[in-house]
N, C-alpha and C positions, 0 to 999 in steps of 0.2 A: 807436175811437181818434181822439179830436179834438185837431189841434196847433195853439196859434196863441199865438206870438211878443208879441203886441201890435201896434197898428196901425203903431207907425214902424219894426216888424221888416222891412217890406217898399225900404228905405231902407240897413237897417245892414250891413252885408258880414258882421257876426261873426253874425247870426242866419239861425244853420243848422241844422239839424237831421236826425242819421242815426240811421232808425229802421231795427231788424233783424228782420228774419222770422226764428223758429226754432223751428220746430215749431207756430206759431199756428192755432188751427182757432177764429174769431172769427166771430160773428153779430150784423146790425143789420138789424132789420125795417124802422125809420121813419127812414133817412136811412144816408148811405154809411158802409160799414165801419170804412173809413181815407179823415183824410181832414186836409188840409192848409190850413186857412185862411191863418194871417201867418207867414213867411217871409220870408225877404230873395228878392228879384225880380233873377236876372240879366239879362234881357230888356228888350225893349225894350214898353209895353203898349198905347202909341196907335197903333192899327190903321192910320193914316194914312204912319207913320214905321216899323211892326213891318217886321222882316226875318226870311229863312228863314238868315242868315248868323250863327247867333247862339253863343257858347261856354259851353254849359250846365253846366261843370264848377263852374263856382262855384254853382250853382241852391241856395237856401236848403231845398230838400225832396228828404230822398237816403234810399234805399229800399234795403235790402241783401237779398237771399233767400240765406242761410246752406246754405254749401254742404253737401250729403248730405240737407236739408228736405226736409219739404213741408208747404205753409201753404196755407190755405182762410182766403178773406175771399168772406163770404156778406154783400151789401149790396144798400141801395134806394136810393131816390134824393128831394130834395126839390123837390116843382114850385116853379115863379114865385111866392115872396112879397114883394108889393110894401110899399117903403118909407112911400112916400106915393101918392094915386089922385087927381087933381084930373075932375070929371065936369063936364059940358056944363050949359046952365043949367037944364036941362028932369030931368035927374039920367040919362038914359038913355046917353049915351056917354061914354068915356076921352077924355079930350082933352091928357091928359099926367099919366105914370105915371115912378116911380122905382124898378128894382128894390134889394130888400133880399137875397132869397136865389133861390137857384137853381141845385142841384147835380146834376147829373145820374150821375152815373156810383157803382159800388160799392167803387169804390177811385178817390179823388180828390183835386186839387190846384187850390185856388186860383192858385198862382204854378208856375212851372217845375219839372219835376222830373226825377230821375234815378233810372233803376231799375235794380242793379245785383248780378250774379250768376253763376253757373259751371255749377255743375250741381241746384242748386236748383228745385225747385219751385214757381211761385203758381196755385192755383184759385183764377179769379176767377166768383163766379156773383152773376148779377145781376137786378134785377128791371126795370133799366133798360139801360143803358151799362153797360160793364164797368170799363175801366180811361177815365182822363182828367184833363186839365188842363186849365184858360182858357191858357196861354199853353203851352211848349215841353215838349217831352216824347223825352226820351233815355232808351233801354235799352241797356243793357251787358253782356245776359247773363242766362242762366237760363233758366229752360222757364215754358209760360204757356197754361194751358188757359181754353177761355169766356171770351177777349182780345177786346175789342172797345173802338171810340173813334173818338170825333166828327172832325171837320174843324176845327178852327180854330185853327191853331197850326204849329210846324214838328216833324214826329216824326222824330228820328234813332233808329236800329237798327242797333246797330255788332256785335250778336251775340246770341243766344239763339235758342231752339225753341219754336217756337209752331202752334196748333191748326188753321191756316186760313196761308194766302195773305196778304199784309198786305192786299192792294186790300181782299178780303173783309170788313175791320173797321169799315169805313168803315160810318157812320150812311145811313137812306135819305134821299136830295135829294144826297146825292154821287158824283160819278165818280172815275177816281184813272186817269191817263195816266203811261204810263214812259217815261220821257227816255234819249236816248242816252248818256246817263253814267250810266246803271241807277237815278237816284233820282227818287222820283213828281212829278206834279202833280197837287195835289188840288183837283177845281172844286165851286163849287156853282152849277149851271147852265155858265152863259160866267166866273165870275168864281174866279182863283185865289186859294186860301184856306188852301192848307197845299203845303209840299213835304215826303217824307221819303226815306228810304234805308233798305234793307234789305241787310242781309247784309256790310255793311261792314266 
């Protein structure tokens, strides 16, 4: 299931889109199952200016798992396709690359998303990452077995039942420390890269 708005959907506030889980048992061998390219972007996406204070309910990619489900998304993932490759003059090194694609996860979102549910079901099984966004990621519910997802973004967890521990989900090269207000910090090395909240 491939969504994508158009390129200025990432701009429009009406481009949104709620897609429902209900009963799906879906398979993609050569790229993520589900997965969200153009969207409207509540976030903020210059890494410079990004913040973990962000209100994802407007997110243009909204995920519902219909309650009494259960839904299986069996997915892969697409390595680094670059746009363009500029090489050295000898032809042996990169000396400036642009990427084109690169998704990692089996359930996936270019822009923000929100996953939202009661007593619902999602297997996620994957060949890579499991579940993931480039930028914020809110769940609201539901159950979530073979859960897993990278660092780079802010993940809120305001409620559902999940397979693991959150720290657990974390990709390797990250740690994930808990604040005394019960919501994480997530480093890669000395450098913070994500906070999120569990059990909210």
């Amino acid at each position: 299931i491939a969504i994508d708005l158009g390129e200025e959907a990432e701009e429009d506030p009406n481009a949104v889109v709620n897609l429902y889980l209900n009963g799906v048992d879906l398979t993609c061998t050569v790229a993520p199952g589900v997965i969200f390219y153009n969207v409207y972007e509540c976030g903020e996406k210059d890494e410079e200016t990004a913040t973990k204070d962000v209100d994802t309910s407007a997110a243009g990619a909204n995920v519902f798992i219909v309650d009494g489900t259960e839904n299986t998304v069996n997915g892969s993932y697409v390595a680094r396709i670059y746009k363009s490759v500029e090489l050295s003059e000898d032809g042996k090194t990169v000396v400036d690359s642009k990427k084109l694609h690169k998704y990692d996860a089996a359930f996936y979102s270019k822009q923000s998303m929100n996953i939202n549910g009661s007593d619902g079901i999602l297997n996620i099984n994957a060949e890579n990452e499991g579940l993931d966004s480039e930028l914020h990621l809110t769940i609201n519910g539901g159950t979530f077995t073979n859960f897993s997802t990278t660092a780079n973004k802010r993940i809120t967890i305001k409620g559902g039942t999940f397979d693991a521990d959150p720290t657990q989900w974390l990709a390797s090269g990250y740690t994930a420390l808990q604040n005394a207000d019960g919501t994480y910090t997530v480093l890669k090395g000395d450098v913070a890269v994500c906070w999120f909240k569990y059990g909210q």
